[in-house]
C-alpha positions as MATLAB code, in Angstrom:
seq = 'XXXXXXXXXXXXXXXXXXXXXXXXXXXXXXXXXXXXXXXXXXXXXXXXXXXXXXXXXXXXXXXXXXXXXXXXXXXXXXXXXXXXXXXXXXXXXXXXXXXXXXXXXXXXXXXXXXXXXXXXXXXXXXXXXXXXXXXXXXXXXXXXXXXXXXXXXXXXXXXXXXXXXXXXXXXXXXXXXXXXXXXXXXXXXXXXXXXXXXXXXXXXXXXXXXXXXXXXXXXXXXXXXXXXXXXXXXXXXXXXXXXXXXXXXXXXXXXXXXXXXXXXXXXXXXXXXXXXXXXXXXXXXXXXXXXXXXXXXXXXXXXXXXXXXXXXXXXXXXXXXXXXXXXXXXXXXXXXXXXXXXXXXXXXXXXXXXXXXXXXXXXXXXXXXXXXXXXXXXXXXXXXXXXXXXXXXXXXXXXXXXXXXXXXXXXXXXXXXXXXXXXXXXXXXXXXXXXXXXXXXXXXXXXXXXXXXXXXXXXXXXX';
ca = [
      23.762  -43.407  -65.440;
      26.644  -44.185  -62.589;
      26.502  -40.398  -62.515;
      22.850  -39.229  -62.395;
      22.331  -41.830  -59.360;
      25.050  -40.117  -57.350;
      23.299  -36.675  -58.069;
      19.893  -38.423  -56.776;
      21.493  -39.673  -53.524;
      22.784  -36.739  -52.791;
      20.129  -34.795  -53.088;
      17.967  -37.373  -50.942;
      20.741  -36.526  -48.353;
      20.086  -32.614  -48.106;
      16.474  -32.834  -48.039;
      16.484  -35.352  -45.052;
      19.335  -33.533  -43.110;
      16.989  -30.436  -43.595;
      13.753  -31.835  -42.288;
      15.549  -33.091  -39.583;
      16.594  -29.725  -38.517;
      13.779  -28.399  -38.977;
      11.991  -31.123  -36.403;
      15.131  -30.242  -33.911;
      14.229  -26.550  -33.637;
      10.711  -27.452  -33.645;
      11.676  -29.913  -30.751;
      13.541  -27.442  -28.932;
      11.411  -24.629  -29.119;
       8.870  -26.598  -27.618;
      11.078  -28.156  -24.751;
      12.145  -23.821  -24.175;
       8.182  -22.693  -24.320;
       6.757  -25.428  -21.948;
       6.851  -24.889  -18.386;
       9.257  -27.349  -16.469;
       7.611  -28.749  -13.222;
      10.318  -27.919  -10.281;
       9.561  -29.212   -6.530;
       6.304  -27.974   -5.796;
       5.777  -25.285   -8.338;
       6.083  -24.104  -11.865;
       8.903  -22.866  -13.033;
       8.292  -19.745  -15.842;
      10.759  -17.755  -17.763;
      10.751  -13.852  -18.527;
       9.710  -13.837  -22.003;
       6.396  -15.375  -20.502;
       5.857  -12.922  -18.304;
       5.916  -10.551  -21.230;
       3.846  -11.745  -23.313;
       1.232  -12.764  -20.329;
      -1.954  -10.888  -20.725;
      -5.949  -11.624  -20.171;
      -7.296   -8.747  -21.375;
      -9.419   -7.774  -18.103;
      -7.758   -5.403  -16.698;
      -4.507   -3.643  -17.774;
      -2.918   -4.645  -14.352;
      -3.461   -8.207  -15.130;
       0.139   -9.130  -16.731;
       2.933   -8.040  -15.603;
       3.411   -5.374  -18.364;
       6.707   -7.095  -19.003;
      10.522   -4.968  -19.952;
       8.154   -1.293  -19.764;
       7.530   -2.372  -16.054;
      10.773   -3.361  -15.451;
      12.300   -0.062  -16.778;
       9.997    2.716  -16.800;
      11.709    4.552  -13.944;
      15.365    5.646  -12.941;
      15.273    3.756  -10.363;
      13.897    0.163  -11.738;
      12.434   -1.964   -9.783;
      16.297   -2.900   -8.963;
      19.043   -3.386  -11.271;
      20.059   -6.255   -8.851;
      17.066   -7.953   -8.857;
      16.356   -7.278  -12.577;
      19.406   -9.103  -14.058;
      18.025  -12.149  -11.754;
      14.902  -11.874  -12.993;
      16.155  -12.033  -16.555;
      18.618  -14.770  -15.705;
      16.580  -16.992  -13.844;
      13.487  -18.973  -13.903;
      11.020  -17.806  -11.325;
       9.167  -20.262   -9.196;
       5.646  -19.952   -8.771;
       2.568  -21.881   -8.530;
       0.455  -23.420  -11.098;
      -1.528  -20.074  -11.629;
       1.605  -19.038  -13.255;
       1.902  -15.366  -13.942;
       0.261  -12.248  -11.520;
      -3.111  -12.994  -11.112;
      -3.586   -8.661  -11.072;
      -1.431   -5.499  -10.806;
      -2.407   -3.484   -7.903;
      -2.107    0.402   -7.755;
      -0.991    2.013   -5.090;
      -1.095    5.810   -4.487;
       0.201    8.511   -2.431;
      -0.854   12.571   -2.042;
       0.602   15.540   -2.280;
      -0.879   18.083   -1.546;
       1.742   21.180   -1.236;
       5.517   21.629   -1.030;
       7.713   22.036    2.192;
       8.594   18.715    3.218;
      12.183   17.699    3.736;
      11.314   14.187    3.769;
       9.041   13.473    0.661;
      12.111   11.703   -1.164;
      12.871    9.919    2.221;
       9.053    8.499    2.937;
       7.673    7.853   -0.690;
      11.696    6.107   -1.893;
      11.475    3.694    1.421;
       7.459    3.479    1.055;
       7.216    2.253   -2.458;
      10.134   -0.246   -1.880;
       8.384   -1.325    0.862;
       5.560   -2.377   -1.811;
       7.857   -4.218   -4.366;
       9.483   -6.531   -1.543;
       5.849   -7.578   -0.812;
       4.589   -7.968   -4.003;
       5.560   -9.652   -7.344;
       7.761  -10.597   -8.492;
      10.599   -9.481   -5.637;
       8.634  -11.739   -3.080;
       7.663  -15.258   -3.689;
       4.947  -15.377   -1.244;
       3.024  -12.752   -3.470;
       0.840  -13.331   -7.025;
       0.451   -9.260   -7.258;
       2.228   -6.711   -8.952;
       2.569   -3.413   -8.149;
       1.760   -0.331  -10.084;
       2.539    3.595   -8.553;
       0.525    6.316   -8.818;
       0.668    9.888   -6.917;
      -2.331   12.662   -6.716;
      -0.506   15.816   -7.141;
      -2.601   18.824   -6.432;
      -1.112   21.766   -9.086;
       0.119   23.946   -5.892;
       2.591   21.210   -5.385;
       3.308   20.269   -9.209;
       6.782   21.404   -8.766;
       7.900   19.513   -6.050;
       6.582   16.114   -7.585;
       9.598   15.491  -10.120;
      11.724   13.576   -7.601;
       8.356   11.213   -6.867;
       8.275   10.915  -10.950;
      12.090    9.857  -10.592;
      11.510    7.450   -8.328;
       8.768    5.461  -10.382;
       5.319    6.802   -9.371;
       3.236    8.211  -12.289;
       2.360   11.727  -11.641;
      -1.493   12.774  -12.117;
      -2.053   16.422  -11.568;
      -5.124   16.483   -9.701;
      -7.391   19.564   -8.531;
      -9.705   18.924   -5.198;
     -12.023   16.909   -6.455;
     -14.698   19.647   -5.644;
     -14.869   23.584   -5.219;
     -14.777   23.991   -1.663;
     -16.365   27.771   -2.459;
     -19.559   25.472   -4.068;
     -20.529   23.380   -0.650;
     -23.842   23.874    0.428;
     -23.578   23.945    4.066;
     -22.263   26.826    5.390;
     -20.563   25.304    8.715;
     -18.375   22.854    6.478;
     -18.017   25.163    3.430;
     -16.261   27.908    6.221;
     -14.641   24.946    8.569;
     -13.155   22.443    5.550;
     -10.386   24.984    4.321;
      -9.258   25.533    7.881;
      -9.239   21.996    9.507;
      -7.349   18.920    9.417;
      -3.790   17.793    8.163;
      -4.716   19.264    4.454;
      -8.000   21.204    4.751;
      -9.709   20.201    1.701;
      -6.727   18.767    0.047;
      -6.919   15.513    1.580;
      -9.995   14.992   -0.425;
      -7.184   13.806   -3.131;
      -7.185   10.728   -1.679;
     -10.533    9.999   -3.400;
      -9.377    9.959   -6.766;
      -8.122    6.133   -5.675;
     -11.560    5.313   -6.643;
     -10.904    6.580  -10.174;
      -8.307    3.774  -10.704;
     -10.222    1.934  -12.826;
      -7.956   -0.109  -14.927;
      -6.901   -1.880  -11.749;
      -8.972   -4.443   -9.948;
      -7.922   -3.069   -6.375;
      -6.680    0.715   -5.696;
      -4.804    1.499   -2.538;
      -3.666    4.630   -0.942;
      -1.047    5.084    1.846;
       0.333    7.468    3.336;
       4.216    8.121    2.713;
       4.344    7.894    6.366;
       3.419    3.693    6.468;
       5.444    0.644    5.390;
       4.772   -2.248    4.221;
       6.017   -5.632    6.003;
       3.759   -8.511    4.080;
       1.790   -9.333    1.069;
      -1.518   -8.265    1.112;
      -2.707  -10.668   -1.258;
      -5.694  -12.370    1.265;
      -7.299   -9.004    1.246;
      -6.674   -8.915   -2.566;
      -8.382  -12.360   -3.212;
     -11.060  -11.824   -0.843;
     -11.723   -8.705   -3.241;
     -11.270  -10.272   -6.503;
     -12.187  -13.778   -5.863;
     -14.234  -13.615   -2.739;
     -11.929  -16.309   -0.747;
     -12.501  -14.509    3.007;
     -11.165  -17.747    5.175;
      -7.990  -15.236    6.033;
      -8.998  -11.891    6.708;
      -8.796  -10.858   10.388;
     -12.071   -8.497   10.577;
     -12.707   -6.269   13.797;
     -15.515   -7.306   16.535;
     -16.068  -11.356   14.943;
     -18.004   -9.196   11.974;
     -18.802  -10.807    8.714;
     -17.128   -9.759    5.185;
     -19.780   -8.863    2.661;
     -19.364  -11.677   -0.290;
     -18.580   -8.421   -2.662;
     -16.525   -6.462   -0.484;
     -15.680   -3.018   -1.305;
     -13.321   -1.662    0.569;
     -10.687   -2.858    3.755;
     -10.258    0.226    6.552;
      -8.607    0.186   10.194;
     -10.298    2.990   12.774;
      -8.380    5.535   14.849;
      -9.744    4.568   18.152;
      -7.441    6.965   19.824;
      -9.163    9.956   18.209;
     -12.502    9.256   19.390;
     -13.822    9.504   22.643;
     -15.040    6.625   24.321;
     -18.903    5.164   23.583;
     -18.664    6.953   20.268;
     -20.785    4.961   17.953;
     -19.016    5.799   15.059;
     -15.134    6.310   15.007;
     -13.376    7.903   12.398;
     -11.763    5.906    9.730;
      -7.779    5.576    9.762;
      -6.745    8.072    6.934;
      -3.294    6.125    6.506;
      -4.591    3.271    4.282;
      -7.593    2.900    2.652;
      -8.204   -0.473    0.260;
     -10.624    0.069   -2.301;
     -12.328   -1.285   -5.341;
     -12.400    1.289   -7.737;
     -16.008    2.798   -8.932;
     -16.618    5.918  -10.301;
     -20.119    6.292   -9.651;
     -18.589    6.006   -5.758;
     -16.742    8.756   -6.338;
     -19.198   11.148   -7.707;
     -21.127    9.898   -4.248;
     -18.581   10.930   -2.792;
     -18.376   14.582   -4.822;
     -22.474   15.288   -4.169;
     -22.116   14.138    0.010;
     -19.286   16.697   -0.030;
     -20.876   19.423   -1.924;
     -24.236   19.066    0.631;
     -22.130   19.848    2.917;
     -24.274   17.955    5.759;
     -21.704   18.443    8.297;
     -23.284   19.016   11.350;
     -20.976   21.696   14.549;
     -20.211   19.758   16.968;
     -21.833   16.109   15.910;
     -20.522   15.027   12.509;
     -22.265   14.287    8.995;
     -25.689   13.604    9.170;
     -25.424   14.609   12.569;
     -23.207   11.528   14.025;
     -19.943   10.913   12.030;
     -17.683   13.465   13.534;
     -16.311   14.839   16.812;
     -12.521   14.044   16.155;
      -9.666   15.260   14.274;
     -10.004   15.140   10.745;
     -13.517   14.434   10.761;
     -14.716   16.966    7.857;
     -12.218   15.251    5.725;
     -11.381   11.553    5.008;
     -11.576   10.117    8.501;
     -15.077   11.266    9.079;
     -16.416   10.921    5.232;
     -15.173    7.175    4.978;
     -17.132    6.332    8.189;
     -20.042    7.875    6.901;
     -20.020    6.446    3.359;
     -19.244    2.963    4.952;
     -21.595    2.473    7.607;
     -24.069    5.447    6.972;
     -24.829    5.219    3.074;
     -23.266    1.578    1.843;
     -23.455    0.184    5.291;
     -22.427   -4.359    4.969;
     -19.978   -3.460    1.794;
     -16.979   -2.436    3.562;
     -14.785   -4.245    6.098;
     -13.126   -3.196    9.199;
      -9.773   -4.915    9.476;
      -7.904   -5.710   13.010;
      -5.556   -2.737   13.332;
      -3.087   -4.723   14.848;
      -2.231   -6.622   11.721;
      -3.035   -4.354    8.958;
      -1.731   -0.603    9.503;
      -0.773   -1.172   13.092;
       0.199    2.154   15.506;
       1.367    0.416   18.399;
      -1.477    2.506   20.087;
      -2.309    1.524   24.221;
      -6.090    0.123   23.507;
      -7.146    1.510   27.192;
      -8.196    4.814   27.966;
     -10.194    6.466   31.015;
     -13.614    6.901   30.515;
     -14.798    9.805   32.732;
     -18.621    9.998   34.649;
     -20.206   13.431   35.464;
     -22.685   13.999   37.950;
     -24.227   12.245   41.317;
     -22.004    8.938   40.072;
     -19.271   11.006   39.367;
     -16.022    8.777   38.624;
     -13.443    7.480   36.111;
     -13.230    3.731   35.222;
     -10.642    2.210   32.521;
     -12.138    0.852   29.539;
     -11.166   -0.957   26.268;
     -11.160    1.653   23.628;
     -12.495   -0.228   20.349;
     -15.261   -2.703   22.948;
     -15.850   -0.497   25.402;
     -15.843   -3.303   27.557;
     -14.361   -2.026   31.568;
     -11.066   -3.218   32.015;
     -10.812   -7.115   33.014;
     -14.714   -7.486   31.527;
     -12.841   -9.172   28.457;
     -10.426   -9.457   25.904;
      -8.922   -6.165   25.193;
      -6.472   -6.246   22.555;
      -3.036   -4.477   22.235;
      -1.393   -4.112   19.448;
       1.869   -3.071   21.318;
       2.120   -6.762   22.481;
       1.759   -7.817   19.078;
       4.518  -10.526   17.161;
       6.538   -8.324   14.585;
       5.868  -11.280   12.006;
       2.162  -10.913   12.349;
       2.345   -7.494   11.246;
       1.600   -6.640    7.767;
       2.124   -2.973    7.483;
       3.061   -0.422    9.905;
       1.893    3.642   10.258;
       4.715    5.759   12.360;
       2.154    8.083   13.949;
       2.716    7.442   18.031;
       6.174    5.756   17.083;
       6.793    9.042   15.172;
       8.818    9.617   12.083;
      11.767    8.040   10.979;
      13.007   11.172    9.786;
      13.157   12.466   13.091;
      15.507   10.315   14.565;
      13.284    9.520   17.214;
      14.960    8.246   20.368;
      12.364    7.893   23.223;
      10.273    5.887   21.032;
      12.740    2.991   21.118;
      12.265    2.399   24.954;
       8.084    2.823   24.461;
       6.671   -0.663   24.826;
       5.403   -2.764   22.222;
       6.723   -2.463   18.228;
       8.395    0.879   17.808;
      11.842    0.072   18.137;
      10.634   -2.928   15.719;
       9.013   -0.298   13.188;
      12.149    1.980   13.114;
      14.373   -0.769   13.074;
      12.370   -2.203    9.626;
      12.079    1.059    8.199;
      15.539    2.068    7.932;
      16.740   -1.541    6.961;
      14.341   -1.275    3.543;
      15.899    2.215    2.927;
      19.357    0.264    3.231;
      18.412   -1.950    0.972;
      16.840    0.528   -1.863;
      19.946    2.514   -1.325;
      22.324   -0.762   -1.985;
      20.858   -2.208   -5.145;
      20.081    2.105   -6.822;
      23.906    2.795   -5.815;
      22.983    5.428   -3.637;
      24.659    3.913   -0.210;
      24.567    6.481    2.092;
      28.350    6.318    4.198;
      28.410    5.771    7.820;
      31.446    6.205    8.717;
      32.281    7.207   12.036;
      28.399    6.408   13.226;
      27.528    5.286   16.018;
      24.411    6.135   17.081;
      22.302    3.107   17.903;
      22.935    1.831   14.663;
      21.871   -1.700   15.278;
      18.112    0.496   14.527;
      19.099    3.426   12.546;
      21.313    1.529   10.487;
      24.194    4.422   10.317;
      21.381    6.793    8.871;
      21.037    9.267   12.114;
      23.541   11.100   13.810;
      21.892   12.022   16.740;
      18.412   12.189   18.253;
      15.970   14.595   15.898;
      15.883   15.822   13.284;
      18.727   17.442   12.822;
      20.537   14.035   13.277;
      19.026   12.823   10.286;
      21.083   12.000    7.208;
      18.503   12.434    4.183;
      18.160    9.940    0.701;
      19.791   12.240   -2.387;
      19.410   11.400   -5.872;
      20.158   13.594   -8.671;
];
């Protein structure tokens, strides 16, 4: 009997030092899985963000280790291991409320600096966006339009992270209607017919917003008040051109290129650098049938009024017809000081012909004469206010471009920026270029030109 007892009892023993493990791991698990309120935020870890998903759109979750590693050039082994050893502070919408994609063009080969603009471009993007910057609730996702004459220059833009889409014109500039723009279209512009590429952001569709830049722009600050004014319809921040009102379903952000037009034009071309879009395909087959009219008017513009500047047949022209011509009160005009700022001089002469023959300064985006009002210029412009940048006046980069850095207003700023990110990318990929024995305004070009031009210009190599 003593000894049947002493079996019992211990057996009563191992059962109850089992359950309570098994309520211990329960307990910890749950303390591990529950996110631990820190200051003002919430504090998530990674295995979260993996899992994360709400089904709407494939850029809502993060898209968890695949994001993090799909390139050869990650988003940054740096940040990676602190993203993986850390707890990331956010607010209580936890996770990215979208992914955003972002594309590029190319068009043809030739360029010396494709590595150089789309390396410094796209890590512009990931400092502004989730998770790298705390400020943002976006990801980022990389796309570039590769037409198939320039297929075999696009592997070093597939190294560095973009997904490649081979992409013909979207239509067959042989099949346009009109005869003036079927003849003019493959002769004109930056990319003749090419730059109709940048239409196939609308075809984005598994992303709530689509954006396309040029390689030549950089990116200084979240977008994300455009972004929730285009998901969520929040509009309290968005600095919109002329006091206008945002649509409640807005969809699409633009600057204008003033400087192109003449003045009193009533239609200025659209600023092909950026353009923020929601993407629709049945805007993009719009977009297909106004191109294959061919309504393009000598001398005047489609329909007779949206031309009359450079690049008018293509993008610049097309967008300001299909914004205020054929979905006029759906697309928004953004202040171009903020949001793809040129440091461009807002004033220009206006010139009178006949009996009242004379020239009188005027505001180029009011029209107002000089000292009738307000007149804007971006040159005078805080570099914090700035949220992205487009080196058109304040040139390239790549070209080493000394006179710009005594120009008034931002460019010194701009230059300045741009070679700091490319520092930066460079540090954390292991791909420091040396700059040793530089000394060549360095506290702009950051070691990275030895002289004025471009032959001063020390290029990004990867293998």
């Amino acid at each position: 009997m003593k000894s049947s007892r002493k079996r019992v009892s211990i057996s009563h023993v191992i059962t109850i030092f089992v359950i309570l493990l098994v309520c211990l791991h329960a307990y910890l698990v749950s303390i591990v899985a529950k996110h631990v309120t820190k200051e003002s935020g919430t504090v998530v870890h990674k295995d979260h963000l993996n899992n994360y998903q709400n089904g709407k759109h494939r850029g809502s979750a993060l898209e968890g280790e695949k994001y993090l590693s799909n390139t050869a050039f990650p988003i940054d082994a740096i940040d990676k291991d602190r993203i993986e050893k850390e707890s990331l502070p956010i607010d209580d919408t936890s996770f990215p409320k979208a992914t955003i994609a972002y594309a590029i063009s190319l068009t043809g080969c030739g360029s010396n600096y494709l590595v150089d603009g789309a390396a410094v471009l796209k890590h512009s993007i990931e400092l502004s966006s989730y998770p790298l910057n705390k400020e943002s609730k976006y990801a980022s996702k990389m796309f570039a339009f590769v037409h198939p004459e320039a297929e075999k220059c696009s592997a070093p833009l597939k190294t560095l992270g973009y997904e490649i889409l081979i992409k013909e014109t979207p239509i067959d500039a042989s099949k346009i209607r009109g005869d003036f723009l079927r003849e003019k279209v493959v002769q004109s512009g930056c990319c003749q017919e090419k730059e109709f590429l940048k239409l196939y952001t609308y075809t984005l569709t598994e992303y709530p917003v689509a954006v396309h830049l040029d390689i030549d722009v950089l990116i200084l600050q979240p977008f994300d008040d455009l972004y929730d004014a285009m998901i969520e319809g929040t509009r309290g921040k968005i600095p919109i051109m002329h006091n206008q009102t945002a649509p409640d379903d807005i969809q699409a952000f633009y600057t204008k290129d003033y400087n192109m037009a003449t003045p009193m034009h009533k239609h200025p071309g659209v600023q092909g650098g950026m353009l923020i879009v929601k993407p629709n395909l049945s805007y993009f087959e719009e977009y297909r049938e106004i191109i294959l009219e061919g309504d393009f008017r000598k001398g005047q513009g489609w329909k007779g009024a949206y031309g009359g500047y450079f690049g008018a047949q293509q993008i610049q022209g097309l967008c300001s017809y299909f914004f205020e011509g054929v979905h006029p009160g759906t697309a928004v005009e953004l202040n171009r000081c903020i949001y793809n700022n040129m440091n461009d001089n807002p004033k220009t002469v206006k010139k009178s012909f006949g009996k009242n023959k004379n020239e009188t300064m005027v505001c180029r985006d009011t029209l107002k004469r000089d000292g009738e009002g307000p007149c804007e210029d971006c040159r005078d412009y805080d570099f914090s206010r700035v949220k992205s940048a487009h080196f058109t006046l304040c040139q390239k980069p790549w070209v080493c471009p000394l006179f710009v850095l005594s120009r008034k207003g931002l460019c010194s700023e701009f230059q300045r920026r741009w070679f700091e990110v490319r520092k930066d990318w460079e540090s954390k990929n292991g791909l420091e270029t040396s700059t040793v024995g530089v000394d060549f305004h360095n506290d702009v070009f950051q070691g990275m030109c030895k002289s004025g031009g471009e032959a001063g210009y020390v290029n990004i190599k990867i293998s």
